[in-house]
C-alpha positions in Angstrom: 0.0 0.0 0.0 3.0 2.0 0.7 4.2 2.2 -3.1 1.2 2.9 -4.3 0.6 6.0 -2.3 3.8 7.3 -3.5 3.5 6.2 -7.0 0.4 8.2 -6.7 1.9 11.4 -4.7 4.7 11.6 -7.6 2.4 11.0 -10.3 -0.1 14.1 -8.6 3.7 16.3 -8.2 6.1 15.2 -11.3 4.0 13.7 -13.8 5.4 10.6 -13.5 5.9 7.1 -11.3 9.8 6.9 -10.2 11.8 4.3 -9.5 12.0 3.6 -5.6 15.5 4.5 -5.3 14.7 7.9 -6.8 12.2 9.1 -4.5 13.9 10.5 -0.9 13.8 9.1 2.1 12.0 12.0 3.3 9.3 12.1 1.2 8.5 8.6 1.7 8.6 9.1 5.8 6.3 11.8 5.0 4.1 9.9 3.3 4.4 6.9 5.4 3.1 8.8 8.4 -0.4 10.3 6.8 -1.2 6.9 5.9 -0.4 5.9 9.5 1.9 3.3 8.3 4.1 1.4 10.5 7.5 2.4 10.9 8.8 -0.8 9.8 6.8 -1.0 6.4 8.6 -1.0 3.2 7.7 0.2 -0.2 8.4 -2.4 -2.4 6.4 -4.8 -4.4 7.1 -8.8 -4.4 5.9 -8.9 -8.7 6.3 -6.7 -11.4 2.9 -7.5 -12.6 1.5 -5.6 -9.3 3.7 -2.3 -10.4 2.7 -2.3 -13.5 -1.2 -2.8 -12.6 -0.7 0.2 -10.2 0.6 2.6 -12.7 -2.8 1.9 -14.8 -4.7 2.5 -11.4 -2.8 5.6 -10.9 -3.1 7.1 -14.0 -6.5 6.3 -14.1 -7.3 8.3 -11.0 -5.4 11.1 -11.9 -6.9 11.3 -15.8 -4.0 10.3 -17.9 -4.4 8.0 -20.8 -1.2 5.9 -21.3 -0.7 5.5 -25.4 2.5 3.2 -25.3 3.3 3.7 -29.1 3.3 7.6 -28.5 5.7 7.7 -25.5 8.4 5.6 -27.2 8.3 8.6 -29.9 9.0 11.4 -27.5 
């Protein structure tokens, strides 16, 4: 639950979901504590397929429509 929160604060802030390692440690304290989180929780996922089905579910809420065919252009 962790991730997704912060896939879905970055996407709301940059436009975007980043890689774990690029998000601060800060940010995801901050986060972690107004979704009263435990301390020890950590925002990783065990399968790809769940990172990848949480980007749709992020963009979705936010109103972006992923064209694959269109990003590899840019």
């Amino acid at each position: 639950m962790l991730m997704l929160m912060l896939m879905l604060k970055s996407y709301q802030r940059m436009g975007c979901c980043p890689k774990l390692e690029d998000v601060p440690e800060q940010v995801v304290d901050f986060v972690r504590r107004q979704v009263e989180v435990p301390e020890g929780a950590l925002p990783v996922y065990q399968a790809e397929k769940t990172t990848k089905n949480h980007r749709g579910v992020v963009r979705k809420s936010v109103g972006v429509l992923y064209e694959q065919a269109e990003a590899r252009r840019t």
